[in-house]
C-alpha positions as a printed Julia matrix, in Angstrom:
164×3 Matrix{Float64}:
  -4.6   -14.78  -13.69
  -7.13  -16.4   -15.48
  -9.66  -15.04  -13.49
  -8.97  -11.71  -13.01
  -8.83  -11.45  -16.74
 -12.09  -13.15  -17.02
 -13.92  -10.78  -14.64
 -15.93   -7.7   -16.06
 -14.83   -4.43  -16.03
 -15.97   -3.49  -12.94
 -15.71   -6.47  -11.33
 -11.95   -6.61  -12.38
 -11.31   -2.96  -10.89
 -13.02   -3.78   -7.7
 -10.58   -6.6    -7.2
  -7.75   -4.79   -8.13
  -8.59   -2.18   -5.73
  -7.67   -4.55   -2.71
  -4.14   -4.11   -3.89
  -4.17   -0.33   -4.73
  -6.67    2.25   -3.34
  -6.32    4.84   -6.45
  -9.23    4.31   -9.15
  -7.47    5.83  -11.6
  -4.67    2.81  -11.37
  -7.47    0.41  -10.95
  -9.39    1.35  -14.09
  -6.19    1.15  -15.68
  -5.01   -2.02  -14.81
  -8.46   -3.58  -15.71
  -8.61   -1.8   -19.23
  -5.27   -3.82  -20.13
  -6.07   -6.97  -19.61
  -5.96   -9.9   -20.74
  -2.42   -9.95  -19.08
  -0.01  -13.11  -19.72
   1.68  -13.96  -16.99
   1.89  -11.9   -13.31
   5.12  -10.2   -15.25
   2.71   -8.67  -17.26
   0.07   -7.31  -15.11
   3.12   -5.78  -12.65
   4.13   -4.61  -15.75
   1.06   -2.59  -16.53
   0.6    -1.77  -12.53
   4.13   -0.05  -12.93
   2.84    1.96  -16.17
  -0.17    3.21  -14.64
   1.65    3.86  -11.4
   4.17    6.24  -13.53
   1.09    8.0   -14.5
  -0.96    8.61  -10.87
  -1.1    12.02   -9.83
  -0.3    13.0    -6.59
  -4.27   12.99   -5.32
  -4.8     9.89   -7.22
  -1.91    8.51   -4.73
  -3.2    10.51   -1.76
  -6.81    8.74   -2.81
  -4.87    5.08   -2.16
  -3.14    6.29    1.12
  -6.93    6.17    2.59
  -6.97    2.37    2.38
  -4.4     1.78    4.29
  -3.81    1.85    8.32
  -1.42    3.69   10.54
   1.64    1.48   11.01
   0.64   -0.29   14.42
  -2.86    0.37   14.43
  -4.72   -3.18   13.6
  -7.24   -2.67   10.76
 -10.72   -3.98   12.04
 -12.4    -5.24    9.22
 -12.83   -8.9     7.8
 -12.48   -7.99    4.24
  -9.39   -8.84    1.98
  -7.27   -5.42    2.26
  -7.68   -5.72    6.04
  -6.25   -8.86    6.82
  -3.86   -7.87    4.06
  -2.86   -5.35    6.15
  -2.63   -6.94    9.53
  -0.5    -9.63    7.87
   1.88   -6.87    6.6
   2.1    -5.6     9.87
   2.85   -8.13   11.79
   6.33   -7.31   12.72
   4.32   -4.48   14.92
   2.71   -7.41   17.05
   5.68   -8.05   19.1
   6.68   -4.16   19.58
   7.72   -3.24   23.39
   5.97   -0.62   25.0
   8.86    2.34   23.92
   8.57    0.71   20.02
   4.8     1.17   20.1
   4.56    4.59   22.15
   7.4     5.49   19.34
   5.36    4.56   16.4
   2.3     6.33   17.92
   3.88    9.26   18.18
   5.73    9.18   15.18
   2.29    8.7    13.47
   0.84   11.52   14.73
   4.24   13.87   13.55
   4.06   12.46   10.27
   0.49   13.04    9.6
   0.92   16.84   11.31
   4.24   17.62    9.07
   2.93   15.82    5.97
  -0.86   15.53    5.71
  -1.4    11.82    5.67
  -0.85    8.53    6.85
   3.06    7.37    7.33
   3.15    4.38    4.5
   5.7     1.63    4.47
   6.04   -1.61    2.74
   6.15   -3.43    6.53
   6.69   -6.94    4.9
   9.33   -8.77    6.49
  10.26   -5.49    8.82
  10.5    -5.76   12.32
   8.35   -3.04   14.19
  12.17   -1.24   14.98
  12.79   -0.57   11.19
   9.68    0.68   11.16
  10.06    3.15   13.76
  13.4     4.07   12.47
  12.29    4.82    9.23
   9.72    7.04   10.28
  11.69    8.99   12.19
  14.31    9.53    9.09
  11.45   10.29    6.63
  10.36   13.26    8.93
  13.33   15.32    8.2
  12.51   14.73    3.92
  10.98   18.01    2.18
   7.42   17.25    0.75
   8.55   16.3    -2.45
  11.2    13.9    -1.62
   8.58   12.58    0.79
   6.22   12.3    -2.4
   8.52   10.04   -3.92
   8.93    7.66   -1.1
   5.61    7.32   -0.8
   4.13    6.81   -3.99
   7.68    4.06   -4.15
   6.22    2.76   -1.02
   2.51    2.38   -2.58
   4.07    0.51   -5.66
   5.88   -2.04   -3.4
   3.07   -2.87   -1.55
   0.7    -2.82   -4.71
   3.29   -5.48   -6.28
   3.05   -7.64   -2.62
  -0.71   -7.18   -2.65
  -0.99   -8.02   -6.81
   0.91  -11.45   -5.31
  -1.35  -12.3    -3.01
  -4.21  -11.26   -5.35
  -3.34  -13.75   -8.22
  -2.59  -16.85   -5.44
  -5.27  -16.2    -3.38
  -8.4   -15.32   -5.22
């Protein structure tokens, strides 16, 4: 903690956008510091979160993956991701076709990536939560997602404050 609330402005909302791709969250986040405790900055992630507009959460959903594709990169938010996702690693061959496809529906009936929290789900859940969010209406779907987001910005904030 003591080092995000150290860094600079900038610096602080670069950092913070490893756990959340929306600027607008970011820039928040970093104006409130110093934060206490990790209470605190989750806190303030949840406050700015209840403010984020539906293309500031549509900006964060570009920073993250399909569910089964392995992110490339070496940076932070990519291994972040792969670790997430590792209950995809194992999938059989019907699991993984199913996600794939599923994927591609999703992003055809909604317009962008299918987001989860995957930590601690097995590639299965996955799958069967994909296929039940395809029959929610847009704005139900809205909600998920943006409940999704926080989850995994709350996982990521974790990670953030114990690995630096």
């Amino acid at each position: 903690m003591e080092r995000l609330n150290a860094l600079p402005p900038h610096d602080a909302e670069q950092e913070l956008l490893t756990c959340c791709g929306s600027r607008a969250w970011a820039r928040s986040v970093a104006a409130g510091r110093p934060y206490a405790d990790a209470a605190a900055l989750k806190a303030a992630s949840d406050r700015a979160f209840a403010g984020l507009t539906w293309p500031e959460v549509r900006e964060a959903l570009h920073h993250h993956p399909r569910i089964g594709d392995r992110p490339k990169g070496v940076d932070r938010e990519s291994t972040w991701s792969r670790s997430e996702q590792s209950g995809v690693i194992d999938a059989d061959r019907r699991v993984a076709h199913g996600l794939h496809e599923g994927n591609a529906a999703y992003e055809k009936r909604f317009g962008h990536v299918f987001l989860i929290c995957a930590t601690g789900l097995t590639a299965e859940q996955m799958l069967d939560a994909l296929t039940a969010r395809l029959g929610n209406d847009d704005a139900t779907e809205r909600r998920v997602v943006t409940d999704e987001l926080l989850k995994i910005t709350h996982v990521r904030l974790d990670k953030l404050l114990e690995h630096p």
